[in-house]
DRENMIDO-926618 format. One record per atom (N, C-alpha, C, O): residue in three letters; y, z, x. Coordinates in pm, whole numbers, padded with zeros to 5 digits, always signed. Each point is the difference from the previous one (the first is absolute). Layout:
REM DRENMIDO-926618
ALAYZX...
***
This chain:
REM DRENMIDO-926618
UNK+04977+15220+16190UNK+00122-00004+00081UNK+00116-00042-00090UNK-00005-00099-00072UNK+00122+00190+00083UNK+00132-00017-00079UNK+00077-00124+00044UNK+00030+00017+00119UNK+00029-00171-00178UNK+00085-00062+00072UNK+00122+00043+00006UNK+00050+00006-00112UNK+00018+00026+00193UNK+00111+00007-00005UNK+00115-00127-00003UNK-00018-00094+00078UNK+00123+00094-00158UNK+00094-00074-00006UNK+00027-00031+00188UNK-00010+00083+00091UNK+00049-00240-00082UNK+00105-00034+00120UNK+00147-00017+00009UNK+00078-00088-00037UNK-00060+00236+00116UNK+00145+00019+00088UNK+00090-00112+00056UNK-00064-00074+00075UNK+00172+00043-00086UNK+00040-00091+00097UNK+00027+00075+00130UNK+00050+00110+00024UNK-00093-00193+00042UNK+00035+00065+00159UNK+00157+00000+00022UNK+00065-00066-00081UNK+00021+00149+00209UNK+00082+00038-00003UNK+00137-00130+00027UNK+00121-00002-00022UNK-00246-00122+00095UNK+00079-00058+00035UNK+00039-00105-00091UNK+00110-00055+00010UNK-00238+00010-00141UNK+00059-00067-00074UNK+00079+00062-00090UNK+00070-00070-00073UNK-00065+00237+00061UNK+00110+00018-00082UNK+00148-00026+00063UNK+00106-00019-00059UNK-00129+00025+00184UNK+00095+00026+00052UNK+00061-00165-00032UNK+00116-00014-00040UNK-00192-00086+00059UNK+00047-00110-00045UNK+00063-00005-00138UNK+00107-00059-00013UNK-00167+00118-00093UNK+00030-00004-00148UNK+00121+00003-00002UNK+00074-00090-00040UNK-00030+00249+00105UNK+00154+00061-00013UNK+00088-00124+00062UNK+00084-00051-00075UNK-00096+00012+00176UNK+00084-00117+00061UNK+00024-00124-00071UNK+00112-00050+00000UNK-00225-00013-00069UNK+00006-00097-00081UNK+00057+00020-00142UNK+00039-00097-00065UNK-00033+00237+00013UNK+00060+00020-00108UNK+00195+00017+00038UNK+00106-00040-00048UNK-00143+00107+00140UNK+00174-00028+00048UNK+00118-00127+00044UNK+00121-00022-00004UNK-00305-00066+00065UNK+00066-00166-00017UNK+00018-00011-00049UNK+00121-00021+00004UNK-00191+00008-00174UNK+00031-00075-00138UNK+00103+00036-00066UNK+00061-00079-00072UNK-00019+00231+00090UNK+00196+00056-00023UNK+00096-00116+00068UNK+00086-00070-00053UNK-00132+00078+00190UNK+00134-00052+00067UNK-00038-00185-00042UNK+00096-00076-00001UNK-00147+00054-00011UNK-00039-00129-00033UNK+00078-00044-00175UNK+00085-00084-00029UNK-00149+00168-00043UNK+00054+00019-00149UNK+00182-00019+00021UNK+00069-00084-00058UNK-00022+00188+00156UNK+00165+00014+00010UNK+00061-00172+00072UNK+00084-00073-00054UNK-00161+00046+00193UNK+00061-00112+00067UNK-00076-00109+00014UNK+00050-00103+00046UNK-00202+00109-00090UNK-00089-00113-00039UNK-00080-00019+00145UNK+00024+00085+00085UNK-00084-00152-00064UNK-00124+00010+00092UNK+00087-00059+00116UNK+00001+00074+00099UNK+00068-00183-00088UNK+00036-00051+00132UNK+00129+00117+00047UNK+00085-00049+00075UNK-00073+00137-00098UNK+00106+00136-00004UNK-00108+00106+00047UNK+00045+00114+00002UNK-00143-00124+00027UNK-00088+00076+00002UNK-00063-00009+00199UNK-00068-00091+00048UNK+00112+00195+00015UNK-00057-00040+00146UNK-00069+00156+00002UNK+00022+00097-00072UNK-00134-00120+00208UNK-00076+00085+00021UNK+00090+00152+00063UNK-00022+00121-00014UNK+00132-00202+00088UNK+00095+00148+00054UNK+00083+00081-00145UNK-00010+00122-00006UNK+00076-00185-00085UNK+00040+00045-00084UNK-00077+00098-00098UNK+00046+00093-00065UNK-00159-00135+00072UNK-00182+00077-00043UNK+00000+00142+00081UNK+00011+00118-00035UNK-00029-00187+00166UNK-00037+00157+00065UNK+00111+00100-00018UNK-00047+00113-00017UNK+00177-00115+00016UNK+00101+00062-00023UNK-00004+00072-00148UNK+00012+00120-00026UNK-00028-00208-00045UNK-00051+00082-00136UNK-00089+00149-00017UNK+00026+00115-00037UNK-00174-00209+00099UNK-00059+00084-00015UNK-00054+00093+00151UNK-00102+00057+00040UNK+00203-00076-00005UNK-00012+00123+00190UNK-00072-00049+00055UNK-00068+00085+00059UNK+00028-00202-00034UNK-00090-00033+00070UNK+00062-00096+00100UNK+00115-00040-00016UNK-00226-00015+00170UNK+00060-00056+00079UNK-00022-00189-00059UNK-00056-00035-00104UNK+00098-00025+00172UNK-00019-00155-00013UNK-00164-00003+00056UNK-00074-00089-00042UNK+00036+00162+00113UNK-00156-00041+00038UNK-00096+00061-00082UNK-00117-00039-00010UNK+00185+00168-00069UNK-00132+00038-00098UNK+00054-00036-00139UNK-00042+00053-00102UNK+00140-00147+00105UNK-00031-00085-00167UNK-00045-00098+00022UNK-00038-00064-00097UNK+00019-00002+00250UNK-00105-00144+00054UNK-00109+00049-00018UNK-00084-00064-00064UNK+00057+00186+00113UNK-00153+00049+00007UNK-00101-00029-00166UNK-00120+00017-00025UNK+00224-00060-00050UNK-00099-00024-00134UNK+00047-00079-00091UNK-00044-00013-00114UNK+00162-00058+00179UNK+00058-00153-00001UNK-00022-00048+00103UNK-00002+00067+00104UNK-00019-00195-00109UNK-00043-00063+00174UNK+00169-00071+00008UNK+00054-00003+00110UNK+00001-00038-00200UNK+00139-00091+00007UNK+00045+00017-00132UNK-00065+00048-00093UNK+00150-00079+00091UNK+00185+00007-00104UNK-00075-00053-00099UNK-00012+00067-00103UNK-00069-00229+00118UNK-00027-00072-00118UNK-00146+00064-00098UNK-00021-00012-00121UNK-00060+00079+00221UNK-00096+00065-00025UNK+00021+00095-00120UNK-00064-00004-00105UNK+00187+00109+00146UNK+00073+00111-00103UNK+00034-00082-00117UNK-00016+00036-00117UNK+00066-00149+00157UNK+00072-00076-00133UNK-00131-00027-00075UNK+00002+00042-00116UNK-00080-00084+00142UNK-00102-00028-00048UNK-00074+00087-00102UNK-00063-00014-00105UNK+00102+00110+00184UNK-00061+00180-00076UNK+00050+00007-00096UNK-00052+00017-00110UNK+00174-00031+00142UNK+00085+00043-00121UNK-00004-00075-00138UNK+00015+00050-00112UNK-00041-00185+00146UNK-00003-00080-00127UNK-00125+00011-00059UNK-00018-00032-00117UNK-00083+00079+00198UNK-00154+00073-00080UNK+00049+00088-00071UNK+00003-00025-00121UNK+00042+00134+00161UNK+00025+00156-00088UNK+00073-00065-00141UNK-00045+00009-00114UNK+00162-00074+00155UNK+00051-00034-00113UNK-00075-00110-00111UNK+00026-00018-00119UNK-00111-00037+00194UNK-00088-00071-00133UNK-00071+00102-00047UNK-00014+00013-00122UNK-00033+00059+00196UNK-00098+00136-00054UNK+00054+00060-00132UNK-00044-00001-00115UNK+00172+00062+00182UNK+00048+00041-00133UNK+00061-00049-00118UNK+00018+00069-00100UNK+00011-00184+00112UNK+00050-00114-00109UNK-00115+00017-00063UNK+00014+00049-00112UNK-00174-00083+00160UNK-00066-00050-00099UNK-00065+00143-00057UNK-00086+00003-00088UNK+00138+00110+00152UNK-00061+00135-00052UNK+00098+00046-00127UNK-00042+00062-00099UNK+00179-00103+00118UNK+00054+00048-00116UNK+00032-00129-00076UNK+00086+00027-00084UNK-00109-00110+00081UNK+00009-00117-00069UNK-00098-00069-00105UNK+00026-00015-00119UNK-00145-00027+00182UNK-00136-00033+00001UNK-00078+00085-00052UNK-00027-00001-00121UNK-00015+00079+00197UNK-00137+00096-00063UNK+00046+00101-00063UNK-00089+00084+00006UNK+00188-00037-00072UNK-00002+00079-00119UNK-00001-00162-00144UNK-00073-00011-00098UNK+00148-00054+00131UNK-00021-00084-00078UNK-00160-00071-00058UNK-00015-00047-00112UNK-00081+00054+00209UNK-00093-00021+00010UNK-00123+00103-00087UNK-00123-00007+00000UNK+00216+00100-00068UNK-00096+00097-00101UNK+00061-00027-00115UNK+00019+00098-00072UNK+00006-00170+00045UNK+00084-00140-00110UNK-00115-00079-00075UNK-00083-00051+00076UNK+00065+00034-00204UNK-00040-00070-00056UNK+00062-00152+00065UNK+00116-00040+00010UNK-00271-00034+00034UNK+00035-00129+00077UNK+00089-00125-00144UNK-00045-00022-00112UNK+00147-00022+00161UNK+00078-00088-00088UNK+00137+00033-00011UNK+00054-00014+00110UNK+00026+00051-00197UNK+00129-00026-00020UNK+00025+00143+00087UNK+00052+00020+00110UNK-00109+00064-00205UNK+00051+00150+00029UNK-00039-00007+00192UNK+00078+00064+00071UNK-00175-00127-00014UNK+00039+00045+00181UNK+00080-00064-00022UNK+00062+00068-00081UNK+00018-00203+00099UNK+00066-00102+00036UNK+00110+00090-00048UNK+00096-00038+00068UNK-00056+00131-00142UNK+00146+00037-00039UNK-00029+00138+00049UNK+00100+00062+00036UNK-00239+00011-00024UNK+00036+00107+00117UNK+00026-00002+00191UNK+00041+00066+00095UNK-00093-00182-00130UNK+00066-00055+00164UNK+00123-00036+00008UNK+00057+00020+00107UNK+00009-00077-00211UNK+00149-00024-00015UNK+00088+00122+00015UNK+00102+00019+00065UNK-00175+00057-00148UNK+00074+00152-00039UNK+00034+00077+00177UNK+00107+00032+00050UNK-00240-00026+00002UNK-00031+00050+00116UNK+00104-00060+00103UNK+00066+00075+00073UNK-00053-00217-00070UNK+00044-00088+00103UNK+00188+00022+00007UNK+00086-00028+00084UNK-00086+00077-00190UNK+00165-00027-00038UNK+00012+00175+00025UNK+00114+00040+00020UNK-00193+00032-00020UNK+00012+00132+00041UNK+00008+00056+00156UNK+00053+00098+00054UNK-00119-00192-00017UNK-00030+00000+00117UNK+00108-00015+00109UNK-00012+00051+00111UNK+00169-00158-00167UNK+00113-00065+00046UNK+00091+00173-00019UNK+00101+00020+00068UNK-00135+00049-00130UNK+00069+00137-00024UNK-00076+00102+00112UNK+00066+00071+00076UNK-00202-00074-00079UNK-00013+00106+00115UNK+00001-00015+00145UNK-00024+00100+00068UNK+00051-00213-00011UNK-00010-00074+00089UNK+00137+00064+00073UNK+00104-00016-00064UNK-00093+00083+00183UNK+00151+00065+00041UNK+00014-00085+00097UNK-00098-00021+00072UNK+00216-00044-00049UNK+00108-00080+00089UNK-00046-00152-00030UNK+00080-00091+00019UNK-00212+00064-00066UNK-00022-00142-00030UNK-00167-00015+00016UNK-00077+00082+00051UNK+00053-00180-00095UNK-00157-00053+00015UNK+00003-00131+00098UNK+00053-00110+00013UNK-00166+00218+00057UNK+00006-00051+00148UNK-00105-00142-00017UNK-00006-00088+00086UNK-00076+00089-00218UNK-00051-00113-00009UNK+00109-00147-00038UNK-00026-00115+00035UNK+00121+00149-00094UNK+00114-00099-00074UNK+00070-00022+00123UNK+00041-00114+00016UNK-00018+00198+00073UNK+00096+00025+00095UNK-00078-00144+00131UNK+00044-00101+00055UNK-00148+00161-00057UNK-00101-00098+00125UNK+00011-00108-00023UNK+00031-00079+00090UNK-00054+00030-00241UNK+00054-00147-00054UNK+00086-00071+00045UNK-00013-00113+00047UNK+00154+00204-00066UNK+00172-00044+00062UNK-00034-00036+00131UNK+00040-00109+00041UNK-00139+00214+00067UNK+00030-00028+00156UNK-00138-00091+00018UNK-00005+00006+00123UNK-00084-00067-00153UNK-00099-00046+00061UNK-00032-00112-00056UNK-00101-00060+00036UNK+00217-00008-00173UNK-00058-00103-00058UNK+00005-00125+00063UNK-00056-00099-00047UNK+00136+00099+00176UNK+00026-00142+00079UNK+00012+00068+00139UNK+00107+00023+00056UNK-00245+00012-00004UNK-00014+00043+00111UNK-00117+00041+00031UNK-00032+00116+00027UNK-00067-00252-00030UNK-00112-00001+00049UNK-00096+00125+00101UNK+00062+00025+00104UNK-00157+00031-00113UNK-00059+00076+00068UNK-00091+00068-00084UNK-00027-00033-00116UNK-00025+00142+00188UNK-00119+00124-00086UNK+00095+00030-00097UNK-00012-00068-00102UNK+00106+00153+00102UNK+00057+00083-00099UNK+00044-00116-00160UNK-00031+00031-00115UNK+00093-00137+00149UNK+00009-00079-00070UNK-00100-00059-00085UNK+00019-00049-00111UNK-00181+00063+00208UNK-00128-00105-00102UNK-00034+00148-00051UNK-00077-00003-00096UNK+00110+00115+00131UNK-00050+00130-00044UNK+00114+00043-00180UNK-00024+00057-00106UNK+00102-00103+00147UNK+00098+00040-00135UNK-00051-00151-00114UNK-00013-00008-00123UNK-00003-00079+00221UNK-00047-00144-00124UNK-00126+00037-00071UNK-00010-00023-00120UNK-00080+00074+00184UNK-00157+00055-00071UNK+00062+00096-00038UNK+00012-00037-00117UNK+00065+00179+00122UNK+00006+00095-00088UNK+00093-00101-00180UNK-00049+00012-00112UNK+00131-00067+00131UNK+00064-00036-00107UNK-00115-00054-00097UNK-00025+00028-00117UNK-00046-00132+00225UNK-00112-00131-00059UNK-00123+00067-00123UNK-00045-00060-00097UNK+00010+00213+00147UNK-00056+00071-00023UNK+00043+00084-00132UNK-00071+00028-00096UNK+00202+00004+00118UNK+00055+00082-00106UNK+00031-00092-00133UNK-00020+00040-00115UNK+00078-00179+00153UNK-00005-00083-00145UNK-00111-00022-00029UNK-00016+00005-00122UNK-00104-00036+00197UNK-00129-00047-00087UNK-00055+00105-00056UNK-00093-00031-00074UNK+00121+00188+00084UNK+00003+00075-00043UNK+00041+00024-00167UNK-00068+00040-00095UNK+00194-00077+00107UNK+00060-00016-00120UNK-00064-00103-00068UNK-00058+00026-00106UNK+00059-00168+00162UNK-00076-00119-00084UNK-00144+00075-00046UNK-00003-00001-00123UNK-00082+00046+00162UNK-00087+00110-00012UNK+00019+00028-00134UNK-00043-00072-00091UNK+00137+00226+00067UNK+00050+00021-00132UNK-00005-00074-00084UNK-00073+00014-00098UNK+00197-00169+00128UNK-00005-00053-00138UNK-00088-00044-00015UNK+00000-00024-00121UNK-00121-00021+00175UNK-00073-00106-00043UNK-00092+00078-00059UNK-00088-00074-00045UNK+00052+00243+00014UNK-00041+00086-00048UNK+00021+00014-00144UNK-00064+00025-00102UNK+00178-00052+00137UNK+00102+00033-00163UNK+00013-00114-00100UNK+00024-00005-00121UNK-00050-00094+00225UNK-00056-00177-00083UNK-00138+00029-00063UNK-00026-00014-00120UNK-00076+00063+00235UNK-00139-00051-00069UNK-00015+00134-00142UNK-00080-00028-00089UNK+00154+00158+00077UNK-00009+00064-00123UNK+00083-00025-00092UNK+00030+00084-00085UNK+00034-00238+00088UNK+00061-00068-00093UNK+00148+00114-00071UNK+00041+00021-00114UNK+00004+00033+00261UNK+00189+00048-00028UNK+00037-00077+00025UNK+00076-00040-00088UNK-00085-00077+00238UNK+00078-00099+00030UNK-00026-00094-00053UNK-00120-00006-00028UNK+00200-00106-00013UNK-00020-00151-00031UNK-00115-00054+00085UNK-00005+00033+00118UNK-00079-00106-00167UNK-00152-00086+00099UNK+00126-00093+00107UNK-00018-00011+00122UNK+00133-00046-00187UNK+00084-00057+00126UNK+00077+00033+00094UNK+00083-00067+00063UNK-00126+00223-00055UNK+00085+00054+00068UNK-00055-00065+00150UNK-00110-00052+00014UNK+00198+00066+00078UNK+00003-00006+00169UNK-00049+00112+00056UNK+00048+00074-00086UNK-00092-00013+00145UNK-00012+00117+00081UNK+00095+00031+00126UNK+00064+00098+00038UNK-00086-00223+00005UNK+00125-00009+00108UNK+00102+00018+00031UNK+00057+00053+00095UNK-00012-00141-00258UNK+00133-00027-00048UNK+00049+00118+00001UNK+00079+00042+00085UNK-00139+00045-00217UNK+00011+00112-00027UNK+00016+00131+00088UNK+00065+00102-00021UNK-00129-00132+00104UNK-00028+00074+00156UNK+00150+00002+00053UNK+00060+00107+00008UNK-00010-00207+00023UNK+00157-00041+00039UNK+00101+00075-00069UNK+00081+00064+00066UNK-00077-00064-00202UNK+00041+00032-00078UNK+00050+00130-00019UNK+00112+00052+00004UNK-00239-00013-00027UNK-00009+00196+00044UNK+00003+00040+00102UNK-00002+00122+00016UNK+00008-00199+00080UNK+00057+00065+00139UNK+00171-00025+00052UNK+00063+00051+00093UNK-00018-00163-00211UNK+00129-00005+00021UNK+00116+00093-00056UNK+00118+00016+00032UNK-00199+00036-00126UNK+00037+00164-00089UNK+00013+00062+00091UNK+00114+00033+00031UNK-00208+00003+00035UNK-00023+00120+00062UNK+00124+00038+00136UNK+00050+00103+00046UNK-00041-00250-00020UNK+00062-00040+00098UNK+00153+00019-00004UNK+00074+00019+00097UNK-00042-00028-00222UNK+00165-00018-00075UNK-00002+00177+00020UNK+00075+00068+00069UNK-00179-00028-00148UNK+00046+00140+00013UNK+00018+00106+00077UNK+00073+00098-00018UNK-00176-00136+00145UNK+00060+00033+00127UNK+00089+00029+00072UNK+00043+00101+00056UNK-00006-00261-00070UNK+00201-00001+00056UNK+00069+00106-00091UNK+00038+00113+00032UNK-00033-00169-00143UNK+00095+00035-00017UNK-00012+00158-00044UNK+00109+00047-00033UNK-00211+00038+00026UNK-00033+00132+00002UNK+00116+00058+00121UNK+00078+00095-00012UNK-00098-00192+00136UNK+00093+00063+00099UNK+00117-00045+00003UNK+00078+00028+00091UNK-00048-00103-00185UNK+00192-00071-00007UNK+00034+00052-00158UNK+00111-00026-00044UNK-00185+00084-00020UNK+00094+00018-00122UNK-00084+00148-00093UNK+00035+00038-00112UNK-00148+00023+00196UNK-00041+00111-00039UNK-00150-00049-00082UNK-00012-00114-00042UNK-00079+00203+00029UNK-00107-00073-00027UNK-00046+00069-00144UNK-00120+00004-00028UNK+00234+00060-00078UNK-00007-00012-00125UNK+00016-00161-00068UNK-00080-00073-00058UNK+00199+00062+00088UNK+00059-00118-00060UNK-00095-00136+00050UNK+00013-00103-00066UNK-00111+00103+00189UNK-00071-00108+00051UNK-00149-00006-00079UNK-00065-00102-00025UNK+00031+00237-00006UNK-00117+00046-00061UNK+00010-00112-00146UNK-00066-00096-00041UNK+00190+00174-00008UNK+00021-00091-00154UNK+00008-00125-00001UNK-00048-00063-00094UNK+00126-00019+00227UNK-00044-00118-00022UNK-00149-00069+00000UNK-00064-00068-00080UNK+00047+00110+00184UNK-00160-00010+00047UNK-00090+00017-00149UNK-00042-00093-00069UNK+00028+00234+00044UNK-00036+00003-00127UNK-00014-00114-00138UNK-00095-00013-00077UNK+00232-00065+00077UNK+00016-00085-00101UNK-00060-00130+00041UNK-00050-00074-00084UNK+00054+00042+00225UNK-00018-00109+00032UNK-00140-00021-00009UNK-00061-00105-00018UNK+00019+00218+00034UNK-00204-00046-00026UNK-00047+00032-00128UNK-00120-00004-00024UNK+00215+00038-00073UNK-00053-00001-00136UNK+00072-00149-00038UNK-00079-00064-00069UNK+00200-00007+00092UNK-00026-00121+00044UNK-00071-00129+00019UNK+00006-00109-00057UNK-00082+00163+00168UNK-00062-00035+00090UNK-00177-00038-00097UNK-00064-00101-00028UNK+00053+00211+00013UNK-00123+00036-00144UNK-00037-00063-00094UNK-00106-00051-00037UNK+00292+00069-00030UNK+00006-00094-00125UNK-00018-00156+00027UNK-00054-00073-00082UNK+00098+00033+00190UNK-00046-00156+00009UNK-00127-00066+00031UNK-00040-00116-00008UNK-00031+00270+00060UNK-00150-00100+00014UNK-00074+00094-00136UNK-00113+00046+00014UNK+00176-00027-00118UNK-00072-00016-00122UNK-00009+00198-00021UNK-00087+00023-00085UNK+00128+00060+00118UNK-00030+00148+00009UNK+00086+00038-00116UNK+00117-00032+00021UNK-00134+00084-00128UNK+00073+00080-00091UNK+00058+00079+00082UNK-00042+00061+00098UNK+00171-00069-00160UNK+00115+00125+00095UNK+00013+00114-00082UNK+00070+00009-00101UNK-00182+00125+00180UNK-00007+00105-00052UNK+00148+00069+00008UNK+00033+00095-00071UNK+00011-00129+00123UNK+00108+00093+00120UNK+00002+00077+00092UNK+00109+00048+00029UNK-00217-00012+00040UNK-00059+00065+00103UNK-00085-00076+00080UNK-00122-00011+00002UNK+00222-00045+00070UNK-00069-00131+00082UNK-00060+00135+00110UNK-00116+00029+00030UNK+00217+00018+00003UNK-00054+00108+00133UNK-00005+00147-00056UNK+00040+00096+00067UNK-00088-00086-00186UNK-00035+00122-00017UNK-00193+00053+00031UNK-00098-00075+00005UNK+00104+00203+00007UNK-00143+00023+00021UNK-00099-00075-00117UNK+00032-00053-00106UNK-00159+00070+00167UNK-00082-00086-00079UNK-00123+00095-00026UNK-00046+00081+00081UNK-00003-00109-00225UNK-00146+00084+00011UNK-00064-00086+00139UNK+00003-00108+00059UNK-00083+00296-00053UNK-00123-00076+00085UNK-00140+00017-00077UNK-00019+00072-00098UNK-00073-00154+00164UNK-00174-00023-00048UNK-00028+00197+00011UNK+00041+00082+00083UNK-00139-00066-00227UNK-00032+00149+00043UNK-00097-00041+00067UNK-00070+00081+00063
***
C-alpha cells in the first residue's frame, strides 16, 4: 500500500489564508490594531466565519504571534543552524537577525508586541515574555558554544552577551525605519565587530559576512 502525503483540509487552509492576512495587518498597525471585523473585511469573510476558527480577538492575537515566531526562527535560526557550531553560528545568526529587520514589511510584529504588552498583564503578555525568554537563551546558547571551542574568552557571560547582541539588533531595527536600513546595516555591522573585539575575537572585518560551512 502507497502512503500518501496529508492534505490540509479546506478549513484549516482556510484558516492559514486568514492568519497570514492577520500577520500583514498586524505587521502595518500591530496586534492591539488588529480586530476580528477589520479581518473579515479583508479577507470577504463574515465576523462569524473568522470566529468559526478564532473563538475571540485574543485567540487571533495569539495566532498571530505563533506564525511570527515561526518565521523568525525559520529565517533566523535554522539556516543558521547548518553553521559550524561556535563563532561562525553566533555571527550567522547575527547576519540572519539583522537581515531579517529588512525583510520584515510595515514592522515586526514580534518587537511591536513588546511596545503593547510589556505592562499589561494577561495571556498575550506571559505569551510574548516566554517567546523573548526563549529567543535570548537561544542566543546565550550560541555564545556559550563559541566559549567552549575557545573563540570566546572562558570569561565571557552568555547572558551578558545575549543582551548585547540583541541590543544591536535592536538599534538596527529602529532605525532601518527612521533613517533607511543601508546606513543602519553599517552601523550594526561595526558595532558587533566591536562587540567581538572586546570579548577577545580578532577583527577579521566581516563581522556579518557569510561564513564557511562544515562539508
Amino acid at each position: 500500500m502507497v502512503a500518501t502525503a496529508a492534505t490540509p483540509t479546506k478549513g484549516a487552509a482556510t484558516r492559514e489564508v486568514i492568519l497570514a492576512r492577520a500577520f500583514e495587518l498586524a505587521s502595518a498597525n500591530g496586534l492591539e490594531g488588529l480586530t476580528i471585523g477589520s479581518l473579515a473585511d479583508q479577507v470577504g469573510m463574515s465576523k462569524s466565519g473568522v470566529f468559526a476558527h478564532f473563538g475571540s480577538r485574543e485567540d487571533l492575537q495569539l495566532a498571530v504571534l505563533e506564525l511570527a515566531g515561526r518565521r523568525f526562527v525559520d529565517a533566523v535560526l535554522m539556516p543558521a543552524l547548518k553553521t559550524r557550531r561556535g563563532l561562525p553560528r553566533l555571527r550567522a545568526i547575527m547576519r540572519n537577525w539583522l537581515e531579517w529587520g529588512r525583510t520584515t514589511v510595515g514592522g515586526c510584529v514580534l518587537l511591536g508586541a513588546v511596545g503593547e504588552y510589556d505592562d499589561r498583564p494577561g495571556p498575550l503578555r506571559d505569551h510574548v515574555v516566554a517567546q523573548q525568554r526563549q529567543w535570548r537563551a537561544e542566543i546565550a546558547h550560541a555564545v556559550q558554544l563559541a566559549i567552549d571551542s575557545g573563540e570566546l574568552e572562558p570569561r565571557t557571560d552568555p547572558e551578558q552577551m545575549s543582551f548585547e547582541l540583541y541590543s544591536i539588533a535592536l538599534i538596527v531595527h529602529f532605525d532601518s525605519g527612521l533613517f533607511g536600513y543601508a546606513p543602519a546595516l553599517a552601523r550594526g555591522q561595526e558595532a558587533l565587530r566591536r562587540l567581538l573585539r572586546a570579548y577577545g575575537v580578532a577583527d577579521s572585518g566581516e563581522a556579518a559576512a557569510p561564513d564557511r560551512r562544515d562539508s
